[in-house]
N, C-alpha and C positions, 0 to 999 in steps of 0.2 A: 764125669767124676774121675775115673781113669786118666785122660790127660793133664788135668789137674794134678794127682799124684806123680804123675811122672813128670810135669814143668818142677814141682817142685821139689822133687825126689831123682833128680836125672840116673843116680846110680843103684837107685831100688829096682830090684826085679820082679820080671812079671809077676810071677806067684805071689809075691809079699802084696803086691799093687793090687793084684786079682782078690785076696785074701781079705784086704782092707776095704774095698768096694762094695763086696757080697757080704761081708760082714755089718757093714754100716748100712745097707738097703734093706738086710734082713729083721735089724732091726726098728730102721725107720718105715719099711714099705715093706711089711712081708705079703701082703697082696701080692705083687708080683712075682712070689717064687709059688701059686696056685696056679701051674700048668695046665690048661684046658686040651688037651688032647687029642678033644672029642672035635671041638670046634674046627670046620672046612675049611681048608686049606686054600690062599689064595694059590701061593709059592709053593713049589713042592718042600716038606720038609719046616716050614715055618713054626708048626705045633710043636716040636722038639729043639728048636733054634737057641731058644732062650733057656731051656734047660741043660743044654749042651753048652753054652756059655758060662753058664754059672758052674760047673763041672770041672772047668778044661780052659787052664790060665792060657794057653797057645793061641787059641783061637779066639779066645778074647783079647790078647794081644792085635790080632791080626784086627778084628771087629773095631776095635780101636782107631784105624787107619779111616773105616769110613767117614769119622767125625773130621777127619784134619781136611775138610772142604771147608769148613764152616772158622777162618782162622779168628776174624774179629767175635765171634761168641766164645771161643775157646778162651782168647782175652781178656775179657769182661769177666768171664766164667773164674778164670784165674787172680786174679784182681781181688774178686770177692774172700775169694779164699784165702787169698796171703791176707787179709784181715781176721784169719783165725777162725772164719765162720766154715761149719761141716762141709765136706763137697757137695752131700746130699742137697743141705740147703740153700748152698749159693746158687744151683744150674739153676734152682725154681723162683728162689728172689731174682734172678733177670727178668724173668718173665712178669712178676708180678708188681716192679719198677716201670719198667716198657707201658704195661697196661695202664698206667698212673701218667704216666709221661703222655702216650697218646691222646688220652680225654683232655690232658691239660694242653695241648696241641690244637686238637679239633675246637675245642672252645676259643682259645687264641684265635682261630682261623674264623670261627662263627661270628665271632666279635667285629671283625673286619667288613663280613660283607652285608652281616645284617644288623639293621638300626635300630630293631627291640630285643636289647642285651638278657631281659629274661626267654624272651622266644628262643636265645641262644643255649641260655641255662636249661631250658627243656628240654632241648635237642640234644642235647650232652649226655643229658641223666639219660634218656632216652637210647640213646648210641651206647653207653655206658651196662646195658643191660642185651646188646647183641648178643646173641645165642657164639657165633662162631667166636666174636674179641674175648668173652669171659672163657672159653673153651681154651684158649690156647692161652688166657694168663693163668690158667690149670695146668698147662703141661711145664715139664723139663725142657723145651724144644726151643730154636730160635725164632720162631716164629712172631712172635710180638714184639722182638727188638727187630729184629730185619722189617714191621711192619712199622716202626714207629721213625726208625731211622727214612726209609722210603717216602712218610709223610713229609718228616723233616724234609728232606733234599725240594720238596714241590714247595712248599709252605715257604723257606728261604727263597726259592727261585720266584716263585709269584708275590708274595707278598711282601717280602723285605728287600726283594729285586738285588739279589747277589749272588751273580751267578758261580762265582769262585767256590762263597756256602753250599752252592746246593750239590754243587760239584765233590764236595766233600765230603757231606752226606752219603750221596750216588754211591760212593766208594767205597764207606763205611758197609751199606746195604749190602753191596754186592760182595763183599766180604764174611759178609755174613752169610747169605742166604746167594750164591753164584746164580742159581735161575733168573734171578731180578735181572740182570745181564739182557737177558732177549727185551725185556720191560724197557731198559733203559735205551738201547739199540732203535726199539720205533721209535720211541719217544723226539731222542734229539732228529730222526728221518724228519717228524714231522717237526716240529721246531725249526728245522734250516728250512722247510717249505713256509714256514710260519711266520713272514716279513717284519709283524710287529716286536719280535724281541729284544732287538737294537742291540744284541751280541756280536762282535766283529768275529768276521771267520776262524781267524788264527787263534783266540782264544777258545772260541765255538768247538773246534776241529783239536785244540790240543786239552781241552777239557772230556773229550771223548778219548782221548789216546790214554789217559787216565786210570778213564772208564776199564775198558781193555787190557793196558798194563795189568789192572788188579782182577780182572778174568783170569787172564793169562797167567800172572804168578800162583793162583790157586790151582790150575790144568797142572803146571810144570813140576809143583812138589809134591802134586798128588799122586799115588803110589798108584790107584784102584782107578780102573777103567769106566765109562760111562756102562759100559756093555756089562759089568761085572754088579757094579750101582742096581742097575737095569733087572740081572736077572735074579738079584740077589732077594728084590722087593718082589717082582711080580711071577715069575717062572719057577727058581729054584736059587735056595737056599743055599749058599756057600760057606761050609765049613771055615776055609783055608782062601778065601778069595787074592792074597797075594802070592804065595806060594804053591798054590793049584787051583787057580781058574781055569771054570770052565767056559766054552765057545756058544755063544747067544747065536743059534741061530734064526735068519730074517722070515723065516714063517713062523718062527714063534711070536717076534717080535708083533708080527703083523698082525696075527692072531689072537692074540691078546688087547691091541692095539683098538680092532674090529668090534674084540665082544663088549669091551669097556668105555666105549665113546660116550653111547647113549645116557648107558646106566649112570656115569659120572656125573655127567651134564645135567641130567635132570634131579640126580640128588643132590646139586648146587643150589645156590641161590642166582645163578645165573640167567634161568630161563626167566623168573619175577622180578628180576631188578631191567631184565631185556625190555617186559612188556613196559615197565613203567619208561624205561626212558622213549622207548616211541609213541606213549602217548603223552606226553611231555612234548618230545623234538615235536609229533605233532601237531601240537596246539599252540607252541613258541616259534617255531621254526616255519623258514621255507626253503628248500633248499636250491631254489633259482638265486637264493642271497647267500654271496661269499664266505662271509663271515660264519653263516650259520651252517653253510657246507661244511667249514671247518670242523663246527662242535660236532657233526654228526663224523666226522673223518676221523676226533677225538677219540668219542666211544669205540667208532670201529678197530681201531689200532690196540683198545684194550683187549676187545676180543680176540682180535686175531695174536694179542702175546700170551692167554691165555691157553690158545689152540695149540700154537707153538709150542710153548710150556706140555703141554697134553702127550705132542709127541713126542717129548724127551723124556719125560718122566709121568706117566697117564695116570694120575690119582688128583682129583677136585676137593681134597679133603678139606673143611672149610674154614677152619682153625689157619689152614697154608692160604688161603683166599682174600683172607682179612683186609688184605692192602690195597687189591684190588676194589673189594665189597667198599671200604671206604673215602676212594678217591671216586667213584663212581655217584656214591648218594651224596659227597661232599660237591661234587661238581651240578649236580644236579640240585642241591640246594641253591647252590650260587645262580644257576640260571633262572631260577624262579624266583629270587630273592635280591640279586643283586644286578642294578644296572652298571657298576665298574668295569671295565676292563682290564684285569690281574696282569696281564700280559704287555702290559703297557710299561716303557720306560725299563724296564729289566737290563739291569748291566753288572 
């Protein structure tokens, strides 16, 4: 909401910006100014975070800066707005656009590989009622547009075999939501090992440099450090994170790191969607056969970017998972469902 004010108010100052945002939340969402106090602490200081923000136009100034990772939501988010609609409620119509967008995606996709189009209509409504995808078209967050854009970029690249589309998408994604970055990084690894996509290198190798450029432009103009990001969510709370940060140090990191692995993991849907695909790859698969080495080399490389993911930023929050959860049970419908080859003829 704040950036939004200030794209379209460049020479309004904080206070007026600060004024107009907590005014309009107070009256649309006064839930949120019901400070829990009580409630344990993950980050030191987090219980008071948010009331100190609402208090102290400075430091919600500063607070401000962590959003500008996120340029392509901030975007859209703005967009909405210069159509006259409240800031309040443009950040959450993304989200609840995204969610619409998705379904009609996944059905698009289901339609493709499976030949009883109501079996497809079941799966939809079904998908459509995931605990984490309605979760996150409840929040203010990017998350359902970074997960719907993510689809896109696969959906173009397998199914309408264009690769320059998906390449666009990719970028939009990562725009959005910079962690998809490691996501997209295995991804094209295994695709160059991946013979069948009939992508010529140059193309291959300069639609990654792409990729990258649009990491790299969000690292460059971003003010707030990983380590700042880092301690700001899980350690301690930073007032002033660009004008007096403080120094993360690596046995906190690591410690944190240690005590959070399990507990995250297992309140995923990670560990239940693991068992299914092994007994699946099980019962489909042999992995003396190439091809089906592949699909098993597929899943692993999800894991391992969610792993990845874990130690940059160690939270499995599942609303953040979404895109994952659905390339995962989408892919696995397709192997039980469909004898095509998606990877076939892609150019």
């Amino acid at each position: 909401m704040g950036l939004a004010y200030k794209a379209e108010y460049p020479d309004m100052k904080i206070e007026e910006i600060h004024k107009k945002v907590y005014d309009e939340l107070r009256e649309k969402r006064p839930e949120l100014f019901h400070f829990d106090l009580s409630h344990k602490e993950v980050a030191k200081g987090e219980n008071t975070y948010y009331k100190v923000l609402s208090e102290n136009p400075e430091a919600y100034e500063e607070e401000l800066q962590l959003f500008s990772v996120k340029p392509f939501y901030n975007f859209i988010n703005f967009l909405f707005f210069k159509t006259g609609l409240e800031a309040s409620i443009s950040t959450f119509l993304i989200s609840i656009i995204s969610y619409v967008l998705i379904l009609i995606l996944i059905f698009q996709y289901l339609i493709k590989i499976l030949e009883n189009h109501y079996f497809a209509v079941i799966l939809t409504l079904l998908l459509s009622l995931f605990k984490p995808l309605l979760e996150a078209s409840r929040h203010a967050s990017p998350d359902s547009l970074s997960c719907f854009l993510l689809l896109a970029s696969l959906y173009v690249y397998s199914v309408k075999k264009n690769f320059f589309g998906a390449t666009f998408f990719a970028m939009l994604c990562i725009l959005t939501r910079p962690d998809y970055f490691v996501f997209y990084t295995l991804l094209y690894v295994f695709l160059y090992f991946y013979k069948k996509n009939n992508v010529k290198k140059m193309e291959f190798f300069m639609s990654y440099a792409y990729l990258f450029l649009s990491f790299y432009l969000i690292q460059y103009f971003n003010k707030i450090s990983w380590s700042t990001l880092f301690m700001n969510q899980f350690t301690k709370v930073q007032i002033y994170p660009i004008s007096n940060p403080d120094v993360l140090q690596f046995s906190d990191y690591l410690n944190f790191i240690k005590s959070k692995f399990l507990i995250e993991f297992n309140s995923s849907y990670f560990p239940l969607i693991l068992i299914f695909i092994v007994i699946i790859l099980g019962y489909k698969f042999s992995v003396k056969n190439k091809l089906d080495f592949k699909v098993c080399l597929f899943f692993g490389f999800i894991y391992s970017t969610v792993f990845i993911r874990f130690l940059i930023f160690p939270i499995l929050v599942n609303r953040m998972m979404i895109g994952f959860y659905l390339i995962i049970i989408l892919s696995l419908i397709y192997i039980l469902n469909s004898k095509k080859d998606l990877f076939k003829k892609t150019s």
